[in-house]
PLY file of the C-alpha trace (Angstrom):
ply
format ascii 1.0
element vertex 491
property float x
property float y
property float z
element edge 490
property int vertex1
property int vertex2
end_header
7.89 -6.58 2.51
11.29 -5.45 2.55
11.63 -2.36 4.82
12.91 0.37 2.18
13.91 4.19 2.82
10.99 6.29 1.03
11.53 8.71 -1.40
9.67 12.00 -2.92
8.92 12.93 -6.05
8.56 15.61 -8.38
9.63 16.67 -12.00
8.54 13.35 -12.49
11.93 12.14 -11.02
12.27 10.15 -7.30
14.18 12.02 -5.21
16.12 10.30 -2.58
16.17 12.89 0.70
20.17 12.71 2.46
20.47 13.13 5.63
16.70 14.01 6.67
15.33 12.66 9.92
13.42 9.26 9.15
10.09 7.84 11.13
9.75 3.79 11.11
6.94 2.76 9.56
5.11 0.07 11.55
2.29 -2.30 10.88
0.22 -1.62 13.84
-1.12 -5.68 13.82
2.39 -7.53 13.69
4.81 -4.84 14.74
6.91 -5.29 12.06
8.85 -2.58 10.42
7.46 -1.89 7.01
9.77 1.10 5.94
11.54 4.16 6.57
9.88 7.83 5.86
12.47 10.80 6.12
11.06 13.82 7.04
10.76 16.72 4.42
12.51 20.28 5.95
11.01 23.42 3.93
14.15 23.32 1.28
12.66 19.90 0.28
9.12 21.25 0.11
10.08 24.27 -1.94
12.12 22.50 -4.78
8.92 20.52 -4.79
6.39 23.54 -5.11
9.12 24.63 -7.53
8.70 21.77 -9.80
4.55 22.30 -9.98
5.05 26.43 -10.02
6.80 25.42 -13.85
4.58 23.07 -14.93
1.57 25.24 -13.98
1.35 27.23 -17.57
2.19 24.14 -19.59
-0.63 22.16 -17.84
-3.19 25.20 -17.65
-3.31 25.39 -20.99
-3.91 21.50 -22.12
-7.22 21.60 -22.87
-9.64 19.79 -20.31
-10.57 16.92 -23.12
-7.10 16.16 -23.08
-6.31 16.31 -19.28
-9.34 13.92 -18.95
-7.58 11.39 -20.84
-4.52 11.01 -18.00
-7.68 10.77 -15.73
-8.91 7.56 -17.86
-5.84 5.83 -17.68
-5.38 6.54 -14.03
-8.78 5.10 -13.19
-7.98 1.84 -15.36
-4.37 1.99 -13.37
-6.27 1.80 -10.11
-8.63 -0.63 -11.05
-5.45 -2.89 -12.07
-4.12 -2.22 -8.88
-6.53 -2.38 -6.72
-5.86 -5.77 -4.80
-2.36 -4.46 -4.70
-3.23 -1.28 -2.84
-5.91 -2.78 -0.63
-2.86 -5.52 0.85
-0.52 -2.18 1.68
-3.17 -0.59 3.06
-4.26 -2.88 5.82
-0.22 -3.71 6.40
0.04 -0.11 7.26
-3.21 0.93 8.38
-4.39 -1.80 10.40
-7.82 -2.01 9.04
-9.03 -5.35 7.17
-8.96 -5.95 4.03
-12.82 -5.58 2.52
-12.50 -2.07 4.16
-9.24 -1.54 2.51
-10.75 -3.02 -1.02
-13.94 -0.45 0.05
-11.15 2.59 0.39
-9.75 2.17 -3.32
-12.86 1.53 -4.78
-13.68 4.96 -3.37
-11.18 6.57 -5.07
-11.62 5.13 -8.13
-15.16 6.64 -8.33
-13.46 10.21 -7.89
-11.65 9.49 -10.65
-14.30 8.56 -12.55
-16.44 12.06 -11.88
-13.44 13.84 -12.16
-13.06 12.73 -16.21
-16.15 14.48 -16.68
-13.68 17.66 -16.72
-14.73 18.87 -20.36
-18.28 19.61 -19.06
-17.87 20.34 -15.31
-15.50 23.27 -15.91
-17.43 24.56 -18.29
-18.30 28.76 -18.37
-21.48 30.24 -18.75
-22.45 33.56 -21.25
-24.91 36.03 -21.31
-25.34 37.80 -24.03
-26.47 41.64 -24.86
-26.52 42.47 -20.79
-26.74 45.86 -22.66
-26.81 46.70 -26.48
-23.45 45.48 -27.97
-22.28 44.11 -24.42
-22.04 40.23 -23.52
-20.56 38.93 -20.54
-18.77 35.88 -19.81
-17.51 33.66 -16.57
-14.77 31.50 -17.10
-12.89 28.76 -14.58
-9.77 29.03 -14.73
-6.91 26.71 -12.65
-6.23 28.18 -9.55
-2.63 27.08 -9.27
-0.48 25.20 -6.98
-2.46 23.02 -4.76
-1.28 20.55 -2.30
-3.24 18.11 -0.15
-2.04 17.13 3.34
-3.80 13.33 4.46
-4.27 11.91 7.24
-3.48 8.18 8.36
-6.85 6.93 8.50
-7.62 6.46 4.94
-4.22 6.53 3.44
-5.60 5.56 0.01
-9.14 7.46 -0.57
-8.69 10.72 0.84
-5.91 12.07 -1.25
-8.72 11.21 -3.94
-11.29 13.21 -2.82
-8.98 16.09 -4.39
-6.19 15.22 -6.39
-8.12 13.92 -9.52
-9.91 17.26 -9.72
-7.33 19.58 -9.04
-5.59 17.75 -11.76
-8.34 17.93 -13.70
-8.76 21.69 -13.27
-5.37 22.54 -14.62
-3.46 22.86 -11.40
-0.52 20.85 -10.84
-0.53 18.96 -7.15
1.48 17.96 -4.55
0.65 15.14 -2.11
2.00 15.30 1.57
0.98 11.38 2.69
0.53 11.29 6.83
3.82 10.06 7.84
2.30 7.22 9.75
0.90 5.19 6.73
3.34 6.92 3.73
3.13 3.33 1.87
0.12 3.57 -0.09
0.89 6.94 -1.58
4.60 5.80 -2.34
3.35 2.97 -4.09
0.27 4.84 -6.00
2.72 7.37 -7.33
5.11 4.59 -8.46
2.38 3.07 -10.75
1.21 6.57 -11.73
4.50 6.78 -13.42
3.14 4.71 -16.39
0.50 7.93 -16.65
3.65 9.89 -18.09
2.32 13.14 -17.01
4.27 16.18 -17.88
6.92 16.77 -15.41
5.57 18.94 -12.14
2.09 17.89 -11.95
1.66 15.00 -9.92
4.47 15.56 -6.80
5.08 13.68 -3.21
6.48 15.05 -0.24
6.96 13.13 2.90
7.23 14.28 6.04
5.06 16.13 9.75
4.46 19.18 10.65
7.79 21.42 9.14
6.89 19.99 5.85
2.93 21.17 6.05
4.58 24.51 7.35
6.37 25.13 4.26
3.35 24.61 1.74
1.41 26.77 4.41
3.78 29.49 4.09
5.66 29.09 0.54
3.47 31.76 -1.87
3.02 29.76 -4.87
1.36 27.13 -3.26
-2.43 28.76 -3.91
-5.15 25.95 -2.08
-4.87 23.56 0.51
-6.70 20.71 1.07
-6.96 18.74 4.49
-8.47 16.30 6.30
-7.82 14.89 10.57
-8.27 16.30 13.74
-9.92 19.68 14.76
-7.23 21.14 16.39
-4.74 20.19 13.38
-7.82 21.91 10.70
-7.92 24.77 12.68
-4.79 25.44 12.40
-4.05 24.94 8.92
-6.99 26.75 8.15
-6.11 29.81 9.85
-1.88 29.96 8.81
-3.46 29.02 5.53
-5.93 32.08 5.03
-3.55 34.65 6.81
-0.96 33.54 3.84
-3.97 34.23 1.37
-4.50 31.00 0.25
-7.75 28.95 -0.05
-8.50 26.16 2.69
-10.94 23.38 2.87
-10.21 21.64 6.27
-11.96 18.96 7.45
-12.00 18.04 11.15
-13.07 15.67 13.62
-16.24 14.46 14.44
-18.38 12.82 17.26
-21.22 11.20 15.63
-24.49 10.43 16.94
-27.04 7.73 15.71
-30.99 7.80 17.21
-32.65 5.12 17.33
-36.70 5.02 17.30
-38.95 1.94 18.76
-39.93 1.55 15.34
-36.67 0.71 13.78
-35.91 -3.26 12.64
-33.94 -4.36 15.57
-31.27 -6.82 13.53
-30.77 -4.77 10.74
-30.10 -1.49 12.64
-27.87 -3.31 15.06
-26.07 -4.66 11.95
-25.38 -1.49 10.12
-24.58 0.81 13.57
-21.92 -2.08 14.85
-20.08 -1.54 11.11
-20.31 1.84 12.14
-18.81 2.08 15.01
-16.22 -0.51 15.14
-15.36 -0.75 11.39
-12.02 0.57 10.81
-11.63 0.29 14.91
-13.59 3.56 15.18
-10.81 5.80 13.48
-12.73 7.24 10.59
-14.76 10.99 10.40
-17.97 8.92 9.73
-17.79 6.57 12.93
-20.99 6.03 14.95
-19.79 7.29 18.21
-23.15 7.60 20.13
-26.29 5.61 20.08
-29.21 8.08 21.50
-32.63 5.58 21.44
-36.01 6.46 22.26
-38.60 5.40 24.22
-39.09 1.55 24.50
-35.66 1.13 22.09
-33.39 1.76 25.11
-33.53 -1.92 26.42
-33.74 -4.02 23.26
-31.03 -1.89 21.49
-28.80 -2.31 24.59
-28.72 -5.94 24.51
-28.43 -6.33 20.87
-25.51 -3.76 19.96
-23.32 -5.39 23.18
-23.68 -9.01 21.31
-22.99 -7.41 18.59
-19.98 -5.84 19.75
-18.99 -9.06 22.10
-18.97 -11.12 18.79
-17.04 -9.19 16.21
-13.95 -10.87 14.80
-10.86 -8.87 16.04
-7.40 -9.32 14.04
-5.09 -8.86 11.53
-6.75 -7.33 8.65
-5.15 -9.87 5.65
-6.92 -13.23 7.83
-9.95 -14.44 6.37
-12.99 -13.26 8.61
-11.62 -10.57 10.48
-13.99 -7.81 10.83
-11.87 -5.33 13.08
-8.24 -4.75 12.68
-5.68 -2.83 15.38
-5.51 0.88 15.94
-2.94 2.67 14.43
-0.17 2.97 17.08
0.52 1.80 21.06
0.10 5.85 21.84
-3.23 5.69 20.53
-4.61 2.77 22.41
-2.80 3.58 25.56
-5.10 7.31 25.09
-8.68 5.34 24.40
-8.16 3.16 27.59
-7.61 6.30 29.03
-10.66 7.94 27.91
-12.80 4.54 28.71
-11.10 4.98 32.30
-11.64 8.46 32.35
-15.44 8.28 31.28
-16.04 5.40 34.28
-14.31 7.27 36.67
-17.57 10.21 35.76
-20.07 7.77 36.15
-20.44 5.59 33.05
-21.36 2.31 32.68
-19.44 -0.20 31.33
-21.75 -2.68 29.15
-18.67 -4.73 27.13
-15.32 -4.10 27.94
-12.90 -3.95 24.79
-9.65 -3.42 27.14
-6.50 -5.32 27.44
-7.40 -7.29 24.36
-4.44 -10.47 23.14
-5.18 -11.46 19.95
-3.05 -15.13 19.42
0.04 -14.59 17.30
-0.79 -10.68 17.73
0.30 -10.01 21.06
2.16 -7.23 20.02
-0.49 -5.63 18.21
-2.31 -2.41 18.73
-5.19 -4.17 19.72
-8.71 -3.38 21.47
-11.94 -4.93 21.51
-15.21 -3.24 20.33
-16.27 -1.43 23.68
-19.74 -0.36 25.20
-20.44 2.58 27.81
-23.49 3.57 29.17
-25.16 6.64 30.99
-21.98 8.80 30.41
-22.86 12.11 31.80
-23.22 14.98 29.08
-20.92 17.11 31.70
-17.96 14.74 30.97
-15.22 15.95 28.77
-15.16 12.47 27.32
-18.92 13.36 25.97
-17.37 15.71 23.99
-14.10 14.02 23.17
-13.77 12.36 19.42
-12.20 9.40 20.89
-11.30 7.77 17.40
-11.43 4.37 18.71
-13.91 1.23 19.19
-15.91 3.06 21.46
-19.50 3.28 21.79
-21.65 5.30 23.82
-25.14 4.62 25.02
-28.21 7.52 25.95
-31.26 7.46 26.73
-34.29 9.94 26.11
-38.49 10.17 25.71
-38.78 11.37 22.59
-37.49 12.20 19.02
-37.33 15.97 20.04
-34.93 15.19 22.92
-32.83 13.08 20.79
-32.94 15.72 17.93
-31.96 18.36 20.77
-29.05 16.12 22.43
-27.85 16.03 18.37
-27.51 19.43 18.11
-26.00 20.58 21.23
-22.60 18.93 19.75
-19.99 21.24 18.52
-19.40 18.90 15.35
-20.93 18.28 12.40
-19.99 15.66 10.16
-22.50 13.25 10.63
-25.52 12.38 12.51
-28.13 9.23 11.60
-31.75 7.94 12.66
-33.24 4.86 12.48
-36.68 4.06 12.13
-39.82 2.93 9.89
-41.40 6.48 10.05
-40.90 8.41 6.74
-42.37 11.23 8.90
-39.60 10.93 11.73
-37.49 10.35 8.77
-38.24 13.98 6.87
-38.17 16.18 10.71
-34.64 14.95 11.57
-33.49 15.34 8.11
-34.83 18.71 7.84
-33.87 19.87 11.73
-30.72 17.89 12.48
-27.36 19.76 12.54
-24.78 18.11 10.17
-23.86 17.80 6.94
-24.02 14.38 6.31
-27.24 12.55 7.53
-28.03 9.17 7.09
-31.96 7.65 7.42
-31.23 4.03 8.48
-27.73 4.37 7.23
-24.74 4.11 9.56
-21.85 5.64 7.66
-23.58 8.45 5.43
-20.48 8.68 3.02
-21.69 10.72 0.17
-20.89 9.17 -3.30
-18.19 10.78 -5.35
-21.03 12.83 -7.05
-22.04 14.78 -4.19
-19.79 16.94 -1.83
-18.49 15.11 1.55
-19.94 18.18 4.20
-19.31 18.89 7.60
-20.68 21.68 9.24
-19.66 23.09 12.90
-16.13 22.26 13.95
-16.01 19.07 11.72
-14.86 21.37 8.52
-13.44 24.90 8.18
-13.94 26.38 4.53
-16.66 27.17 2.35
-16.40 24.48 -0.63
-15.87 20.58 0.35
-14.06 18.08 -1.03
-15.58 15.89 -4.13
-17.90 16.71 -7.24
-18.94 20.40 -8.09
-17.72 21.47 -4.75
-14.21 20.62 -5.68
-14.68 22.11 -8.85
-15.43 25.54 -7.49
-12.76 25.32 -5.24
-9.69 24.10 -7.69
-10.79 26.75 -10.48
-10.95 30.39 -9.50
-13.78 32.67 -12.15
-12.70 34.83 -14.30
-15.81 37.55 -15.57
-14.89 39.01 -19.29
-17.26 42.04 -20.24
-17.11 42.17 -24.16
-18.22 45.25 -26.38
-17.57 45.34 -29.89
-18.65 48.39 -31.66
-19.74 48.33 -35.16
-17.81 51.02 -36.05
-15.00 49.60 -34.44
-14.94 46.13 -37.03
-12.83 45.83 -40.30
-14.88 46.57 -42.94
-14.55 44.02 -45.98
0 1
1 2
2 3
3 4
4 5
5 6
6 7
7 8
8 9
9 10
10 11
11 12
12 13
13 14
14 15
15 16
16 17
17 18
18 19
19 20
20 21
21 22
22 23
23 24
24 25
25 26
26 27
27 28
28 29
29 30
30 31
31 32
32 33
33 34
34 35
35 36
36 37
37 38
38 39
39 40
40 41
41 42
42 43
43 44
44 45
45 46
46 47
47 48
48 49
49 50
50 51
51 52
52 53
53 54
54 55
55 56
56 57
57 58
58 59
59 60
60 61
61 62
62 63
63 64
64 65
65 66
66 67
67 68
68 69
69 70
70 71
71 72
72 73
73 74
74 75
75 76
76 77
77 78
78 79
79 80
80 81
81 82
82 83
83 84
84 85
85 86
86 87
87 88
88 89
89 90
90 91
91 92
92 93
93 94
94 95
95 96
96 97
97 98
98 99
99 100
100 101
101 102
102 103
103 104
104 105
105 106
106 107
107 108
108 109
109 110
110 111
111 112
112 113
113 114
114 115
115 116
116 117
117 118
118 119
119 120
120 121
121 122
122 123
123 124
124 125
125 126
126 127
127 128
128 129
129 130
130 131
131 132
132 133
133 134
134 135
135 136
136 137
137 138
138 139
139 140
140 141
141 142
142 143
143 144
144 145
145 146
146 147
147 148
148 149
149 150
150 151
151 152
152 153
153 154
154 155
155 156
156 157
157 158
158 159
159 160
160 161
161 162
162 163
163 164
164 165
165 166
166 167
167 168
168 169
169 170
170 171
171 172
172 173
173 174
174 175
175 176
176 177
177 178
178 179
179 180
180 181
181 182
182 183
183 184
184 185
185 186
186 187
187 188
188 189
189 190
190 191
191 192
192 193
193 194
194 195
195 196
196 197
197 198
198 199
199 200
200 201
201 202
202 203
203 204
204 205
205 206
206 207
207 208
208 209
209 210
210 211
211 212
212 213
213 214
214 215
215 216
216 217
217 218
218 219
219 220
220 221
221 222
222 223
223 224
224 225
225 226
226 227
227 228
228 229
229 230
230 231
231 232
232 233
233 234
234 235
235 236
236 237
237 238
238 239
239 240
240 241
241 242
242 243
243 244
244 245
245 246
246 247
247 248
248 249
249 250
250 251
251 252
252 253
253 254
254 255
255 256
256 257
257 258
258 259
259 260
260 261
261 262
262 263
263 264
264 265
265 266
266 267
267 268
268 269
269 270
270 271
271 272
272 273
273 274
274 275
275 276
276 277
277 278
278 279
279 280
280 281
281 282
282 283
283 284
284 285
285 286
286 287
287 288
288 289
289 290
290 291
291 292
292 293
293 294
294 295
295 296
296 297
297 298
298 299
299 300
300 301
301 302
302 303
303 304
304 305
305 306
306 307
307 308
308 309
309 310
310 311
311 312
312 313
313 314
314 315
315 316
316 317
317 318
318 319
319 320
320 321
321 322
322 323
323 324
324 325
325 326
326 327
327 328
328 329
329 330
330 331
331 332
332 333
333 334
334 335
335 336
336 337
337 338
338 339
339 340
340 341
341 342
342 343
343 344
344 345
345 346
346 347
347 348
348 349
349 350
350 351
351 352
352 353
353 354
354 355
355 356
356 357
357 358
358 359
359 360
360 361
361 362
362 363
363 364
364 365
365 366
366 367
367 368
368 369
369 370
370 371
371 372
372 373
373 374
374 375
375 376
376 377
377 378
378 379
379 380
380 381
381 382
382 383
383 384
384 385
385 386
386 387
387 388
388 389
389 390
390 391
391 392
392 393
393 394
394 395
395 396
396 397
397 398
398 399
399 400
400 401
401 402
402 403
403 404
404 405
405 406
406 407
407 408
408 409
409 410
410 411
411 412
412 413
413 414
414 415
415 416
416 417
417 418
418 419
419 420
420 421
421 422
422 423
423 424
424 425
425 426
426 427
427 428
428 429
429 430
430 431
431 432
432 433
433 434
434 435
435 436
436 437
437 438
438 439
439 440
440 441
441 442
442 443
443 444
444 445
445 446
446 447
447 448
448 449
449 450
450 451
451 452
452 453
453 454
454 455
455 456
456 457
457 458
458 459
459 460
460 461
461 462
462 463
463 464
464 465
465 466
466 467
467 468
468 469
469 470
470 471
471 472
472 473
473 474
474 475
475 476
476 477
477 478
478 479
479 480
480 481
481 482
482 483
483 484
484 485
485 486
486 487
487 488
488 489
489 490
């Protein structure tokens, strides 16, 4: 690639920021410099939520039918696009390239619900609620909406929102993390051939001033987010005390029991992709194995070959299974949290440090890594360490493991592993999270079903994805009727 200065975009023009402060954009593998992002100030931001305030009425009142059909032509754009996308992804990312191709065919599939539009926004009626009276609730757009995404999926996650909120009537405006602003620079350039009315599909680059301004311009009605806990909580709260709505998700610290009864091999299989796919930086990342009873010793030995043997590297090489993490700062922090938990009395079982990959050297690099026995006193117990770090415990029974789960102050995810449909049904019925997988190591809900998060993994009421998104991107309108007969013309 040719390292380019990135622009924004709304009133379906690009608009080229002068003078702003600009971030390099670095692939976190080769170190080379991929572009240049300027960072939005609020006067940017505003001409943006500008654009999609004057749009709003025009694209309110295109019938859903209609709207759908921009949604068709995006999905077949995606689909046309999609080896495209996955390439920029992993250049700016870091991940490889089957979880890139994985990421896009993601958001196609929200695409693909979304078109269903005519009959997912649909009203209900009840008629005679007293003699002559009927009563009706309508969904209507909400308004301005703007997503703020993180760097971790710099391709799906804008889609677990925008196709709906488009889809709903509101226009929408896209702030890309300004780590990995590629993807979303390049998505929007082929979503030009969608021809969209001007205002409803907008970009804005930038960090924290320019999520300030959509937090606190007035027009800008929902917010939709997605990274750390800290960062949710805040948006969340500057959000709501500007009266706006907020679906925030946070981080996460995932556990994964495993029962004596589970198949060794496959389980290892599946909880390895879990943990080190993506190098441990996604909300769904296996973070702690918990096994039971006789499991402890088996599962030891099998998820540290597992780990020893993973292919590390630049994501666009054939057979790499684990790319980089995202930036130096970030791998300098987990080898400070694997130092941190050793110095408290972990174990170390495979040691993912100081990692050279050959014609990488200047790579973000680290190595799948294995703890054991970290005390549950440690902060790092408790830390979302968004890296290729895994954690071993040890209990007696399911109980204890289902106890350990719960004591966790996130939610986002939390998995078991066994033969037992009877284990299977009491942790899926007494486990804390909103996303549970049975003998499934990244429990990603399909784009038909809402991605949840309880605890401090999500702050909000309505999640991102199918009906969830619907109810959040339309706001209900109740109509009380009563027509008189007196009252009608008489013919």
């Amino acid at each position: 690639m040719t390292p380019e200065k990135l622009m924004n975009y709304w009133n379906s023009q690009w608009q080229r920021l002068e003078g702003a402060e600009l971030l390099d954009v670095i692939n976190p593998a080769t170190q080379e410099l991929l572009g240049r992002v300027p960072l939005s100030q609020a006067d940017a931001v505003n001409q943006a939520v500008e654009a999609a305030q004057a749009a709003l009425p025009g694209w309110r009142q295109t019938p859903p039918a209609d709207r759908a059909q921009y949604l068709y032509r995006m999905k077949s754009l995606l689909e046309e696009h999609r080896e495209e996308l996955s390439r920029l992804i992993t250049m700016e990312c870091g991940k490889s390239l089957d979880e890139s191709r994985g990421e896009i065919l993601r958001s196609i599939e929200n695409v693909e619900v979304a078109c269903g539009i005519p009959t997912m926004m649909q009203g209900v009626i009840s008629e005679n609620i007293a003699p002559g009276i009927d009563e009706i609730m309508l969904r209507q757009p909400v308004g301005v909406c703007a997503i703020i995404a993180p760097f971790n999926f710099p391709g799906m996650i804008p889609f677990w929102f925008l196709p709906y909120a488009l889809a709903c009537g509101n226009p929408v405006i896209v702030k890309p993390s300004e780590r990995v602003p590629l993807t979303m620079q390049r998505v929007f350039q082929i979503m030009e051939a969608l021809n969209l009315p001007k205002g409803v599909l907008n970009l804005v680059n930038g960090s924290k001033e320019a999520v300030d301004a959509i937090l606190d311009n007035p027009a800008v009605r929902a917010v939709s987010f997605v990274g750390s806990t800290a960062v949710a909580r805040y948006i969340y709260s500057r959000a709501a005390a500007n009266g706006k709505r907020a679906q925030c998700q946070g981080g996460a610290k995932n556990p994964i029991v495993v029962l004596p009864d589970a198949d060794l091999e496959t389980s290892t299989r599946i909880i390895a992709d879990s943990a080190f796919g993506c190098a441990g930086q996604r909300c769904l990342a296996a973070s702690t194995a918990i096994t039971v009873g006789s499991a402890a010793g088996p599962f030891t030995e099998a998820i540290a070959a597992a780990a020893s043997q993973r292919v590390v590297g630049y994501g666009l090489d054939d057979g790499v299974q684990m790319g980089p993490v995202i930036t130096p700062a970030s791998k300098q922090r987990i080898e400070g949290l694997i130092a941190k938990a050793l110095s408290d009395g972990a174990e170390m079982v495979v040691d993912g440090r100081g990692a050279v990959i050959p014609g990488y050297e200047k790579g973000n690099f680290l190595r799948p890594t294995v703890i054991s026995d970290l005390p549950m006193q440690s902060e790092v117990a408790s830390t979302e360490i968004f890296g290729p770090v895994f954690s071993l415990l040890h209990v007696d029974t399911v109980e204890e493991a289902i106890e350990l789960v719960n004591r966790g102050k996130y939610g986002n995810m939390a998995c078991l592993f066994t033969s037992s449909g009877s284990a299977a049904r009491k942790f899926r019925n007494e486990a804390d999270a909103g996303n549970i997988g049975i003998n499934i190591g990244v429990a990603a809900p399909i784009a038909y079903f809402p991605f949840s998060g309880w605890k401090e993994s999500f702050f909000g009421d309505l999640h991102g994805q199918a009906m969830d998104a619907i109810d959040f991107f339309t706001q209900k309108k109740v109509v009380i009727e009563r027509w008189p007969k007196e009252w009608s013309r008489k013919f």
